[in-house]
C-alpha positions as a LaTeX table, in Angstrom:
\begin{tabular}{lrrr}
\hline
Residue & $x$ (\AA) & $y$ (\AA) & $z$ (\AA) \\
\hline
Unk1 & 40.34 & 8.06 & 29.34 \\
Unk2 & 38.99 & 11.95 & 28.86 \\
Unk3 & 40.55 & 14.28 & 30.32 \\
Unk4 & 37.45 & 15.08 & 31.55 \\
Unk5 & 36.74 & 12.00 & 33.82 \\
Unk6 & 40.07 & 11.51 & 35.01 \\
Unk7 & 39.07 & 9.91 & 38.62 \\
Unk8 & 42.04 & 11.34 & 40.90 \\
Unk9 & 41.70 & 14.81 & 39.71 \\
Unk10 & 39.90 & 18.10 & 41.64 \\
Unk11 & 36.48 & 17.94 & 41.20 \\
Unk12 & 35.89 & 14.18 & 41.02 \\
Unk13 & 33.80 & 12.71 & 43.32 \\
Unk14 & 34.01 & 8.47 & 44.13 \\
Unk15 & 30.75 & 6.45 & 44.84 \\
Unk16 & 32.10 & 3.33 & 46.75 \\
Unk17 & 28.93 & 0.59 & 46.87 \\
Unk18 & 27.32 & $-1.70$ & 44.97 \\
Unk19 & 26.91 & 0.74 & 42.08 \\
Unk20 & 26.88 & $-0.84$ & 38.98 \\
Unk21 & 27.95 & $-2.87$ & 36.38 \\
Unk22 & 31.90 & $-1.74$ & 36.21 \\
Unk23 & 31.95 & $-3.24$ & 39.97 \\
Unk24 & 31.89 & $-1.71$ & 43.25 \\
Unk25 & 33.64 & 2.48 & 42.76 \\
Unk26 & 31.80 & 5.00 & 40.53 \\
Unk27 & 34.34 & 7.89 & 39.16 \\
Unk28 & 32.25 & 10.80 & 38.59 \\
Unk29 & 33.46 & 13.95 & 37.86 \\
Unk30 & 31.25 & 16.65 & 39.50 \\
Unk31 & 30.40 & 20.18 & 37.17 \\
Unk32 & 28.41 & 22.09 & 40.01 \\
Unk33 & 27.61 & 20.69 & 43.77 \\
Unk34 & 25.21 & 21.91 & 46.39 \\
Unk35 & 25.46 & 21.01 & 50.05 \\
Unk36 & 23.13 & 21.98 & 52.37 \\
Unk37 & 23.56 & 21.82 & 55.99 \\
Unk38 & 21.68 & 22.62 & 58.89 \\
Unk39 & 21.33 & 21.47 & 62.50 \\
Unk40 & 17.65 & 22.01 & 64.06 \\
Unk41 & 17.78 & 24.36 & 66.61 \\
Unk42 & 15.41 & 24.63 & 69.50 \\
Unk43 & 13.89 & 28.23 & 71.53 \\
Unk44 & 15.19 & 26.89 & 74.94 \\
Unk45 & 14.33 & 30.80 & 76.36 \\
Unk46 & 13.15 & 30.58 & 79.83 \\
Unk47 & 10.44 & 32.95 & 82.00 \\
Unk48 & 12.28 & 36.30 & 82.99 \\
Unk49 & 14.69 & 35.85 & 80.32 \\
Unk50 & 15.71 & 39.12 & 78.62 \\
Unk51 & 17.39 & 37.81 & 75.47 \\
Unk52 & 16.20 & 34.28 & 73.14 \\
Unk53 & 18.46 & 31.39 & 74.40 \\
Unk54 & 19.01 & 28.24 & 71.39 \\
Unk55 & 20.08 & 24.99 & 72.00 \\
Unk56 & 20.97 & 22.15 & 69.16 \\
Unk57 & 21.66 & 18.63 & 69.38 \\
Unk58 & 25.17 & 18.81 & 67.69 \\
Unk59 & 22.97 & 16.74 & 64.57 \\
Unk60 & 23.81 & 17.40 & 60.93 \\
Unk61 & 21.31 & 17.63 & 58.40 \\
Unk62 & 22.07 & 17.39 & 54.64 \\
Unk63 & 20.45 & 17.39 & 51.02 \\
Unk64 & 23.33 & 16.49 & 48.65 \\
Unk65 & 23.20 & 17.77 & 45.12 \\
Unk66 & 25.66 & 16.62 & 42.56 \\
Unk67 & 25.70 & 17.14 & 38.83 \\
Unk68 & 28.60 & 16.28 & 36.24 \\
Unk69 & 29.87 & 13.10 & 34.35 \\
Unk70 & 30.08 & 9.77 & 34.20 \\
Unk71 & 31.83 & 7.47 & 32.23 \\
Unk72 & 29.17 & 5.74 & 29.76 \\
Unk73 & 30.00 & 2.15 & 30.66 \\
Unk74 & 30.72 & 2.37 & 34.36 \\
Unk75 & 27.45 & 4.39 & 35.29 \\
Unk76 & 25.42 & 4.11 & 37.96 \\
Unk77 & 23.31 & 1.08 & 38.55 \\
Unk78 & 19.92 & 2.38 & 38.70 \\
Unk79 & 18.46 & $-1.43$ & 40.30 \\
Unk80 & 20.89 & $-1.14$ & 43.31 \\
Unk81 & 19.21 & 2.06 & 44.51 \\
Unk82 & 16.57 & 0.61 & 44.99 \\
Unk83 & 17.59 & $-1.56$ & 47.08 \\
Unk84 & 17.82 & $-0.51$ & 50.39 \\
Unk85 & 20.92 & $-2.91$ & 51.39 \\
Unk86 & 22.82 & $-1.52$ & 48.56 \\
Unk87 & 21.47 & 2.29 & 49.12 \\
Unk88 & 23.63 & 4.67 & 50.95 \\
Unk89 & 26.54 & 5.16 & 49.36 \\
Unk90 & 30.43 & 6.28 & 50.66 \\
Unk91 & 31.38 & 9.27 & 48.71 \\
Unk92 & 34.48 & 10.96 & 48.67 \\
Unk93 & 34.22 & 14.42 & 47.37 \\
Unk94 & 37.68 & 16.50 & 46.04 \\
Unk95 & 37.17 & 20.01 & 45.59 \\
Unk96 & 39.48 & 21.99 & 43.97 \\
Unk97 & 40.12 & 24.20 & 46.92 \\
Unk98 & 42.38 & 21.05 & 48.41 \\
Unk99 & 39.54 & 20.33 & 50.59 \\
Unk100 & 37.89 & 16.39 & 50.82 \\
Unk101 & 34.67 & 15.54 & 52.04 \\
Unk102 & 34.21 & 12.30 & 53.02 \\
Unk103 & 30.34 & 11.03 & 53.96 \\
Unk104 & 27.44 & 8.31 & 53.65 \\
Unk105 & 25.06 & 9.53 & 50.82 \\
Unk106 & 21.14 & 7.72 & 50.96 \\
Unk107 & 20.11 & 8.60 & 46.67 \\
Unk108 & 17.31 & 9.68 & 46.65 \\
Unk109 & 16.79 & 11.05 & 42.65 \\
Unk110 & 19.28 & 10.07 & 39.83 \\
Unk111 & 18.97 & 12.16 & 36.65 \\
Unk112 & 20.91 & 10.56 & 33.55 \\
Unk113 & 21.20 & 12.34 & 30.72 \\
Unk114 & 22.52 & 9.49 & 28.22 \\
Unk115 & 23.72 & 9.58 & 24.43 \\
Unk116 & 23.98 & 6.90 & 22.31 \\
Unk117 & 27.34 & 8.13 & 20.60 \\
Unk118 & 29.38 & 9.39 & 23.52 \\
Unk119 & 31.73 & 8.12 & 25.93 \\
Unk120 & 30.44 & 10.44 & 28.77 \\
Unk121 & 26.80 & 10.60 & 30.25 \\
Unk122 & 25.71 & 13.86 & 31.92 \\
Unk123 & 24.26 & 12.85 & 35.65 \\
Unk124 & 22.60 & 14.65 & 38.55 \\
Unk125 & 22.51 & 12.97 & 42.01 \\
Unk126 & 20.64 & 14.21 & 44.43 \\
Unk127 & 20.34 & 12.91 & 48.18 \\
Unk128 & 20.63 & 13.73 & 52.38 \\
Unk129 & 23.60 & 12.55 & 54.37 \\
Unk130 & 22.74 & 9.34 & 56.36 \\
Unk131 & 24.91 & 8.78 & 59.86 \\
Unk132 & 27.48 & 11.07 & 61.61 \\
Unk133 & 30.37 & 10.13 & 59.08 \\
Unk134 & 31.05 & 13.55 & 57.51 \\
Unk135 & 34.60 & 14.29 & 57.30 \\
Unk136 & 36.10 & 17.30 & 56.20 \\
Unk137 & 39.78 & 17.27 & 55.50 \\
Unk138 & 42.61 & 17.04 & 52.70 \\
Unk139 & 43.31 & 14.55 & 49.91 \\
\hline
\end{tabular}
């Protein structure tokens, strides 16, 4: 296996589903990774008040980017995203920091950038986090 795609290593990410054709766990080792989080916020600032009072509803919102490697015959199964009982995904997300992430991914745009004569295809996942699942903590 490259050296590359090795699945245990910093930087990997693993898509646990019904992914594809090598079965139900996607290695993919991830090149660059955006997460963006919010919460939505509301002006609760009442009559009189001298200073802006916020309020949130402890919710998590995220878009999920993800772009790096697969390995060319365990990709991802583009017919099973479509399919809502088989779309979101677990992911579990190593950083090379020592840090996991651990959350439910709904994929919502799957780049693949395939070549015929190589063992690795360059993909780009992109998605929002679905449920209250995110974990942050070590491998």
């Amino acid at each position: 296996m490259p050296a590359l795609s090795k699945p245990q290593s910093a930087g990997s990410a693993i898509l646990t589903g019904n992914l594809g054709d090598g079965g139900d766990e996607i290695f993919f080792k991830v090149q660059q990774a955006q997460f963006n989080i919010s919460t939505p916020v509301k002006d609760t600032t009442g009559d009189g008040d001298t200073f802006p009072t916020y309020d949130h509803a402890s919710e998590l919102r995220a878009k999920i980017s993800m772009r790096g490697f697969m390995l060319a015959n365990n990709q991802i199964g583009l017919d099973h995203i479509k399919n809502g009982t088989d779309n979101p995904f677990s992911v579990v997300y190593k950083l090379e920091t020592g840090k996991k992430y651990t959350f439910t991914m709904m994929i919502t745009n799957v780049i693949i950038d395939w070549n015929r004569v190589g063992t690795l295809i360059g993909v780009a996942i992109q998605g929002v986090m679905s449920g209250s699942d995110f974990v942050e903590g070590t491998p």
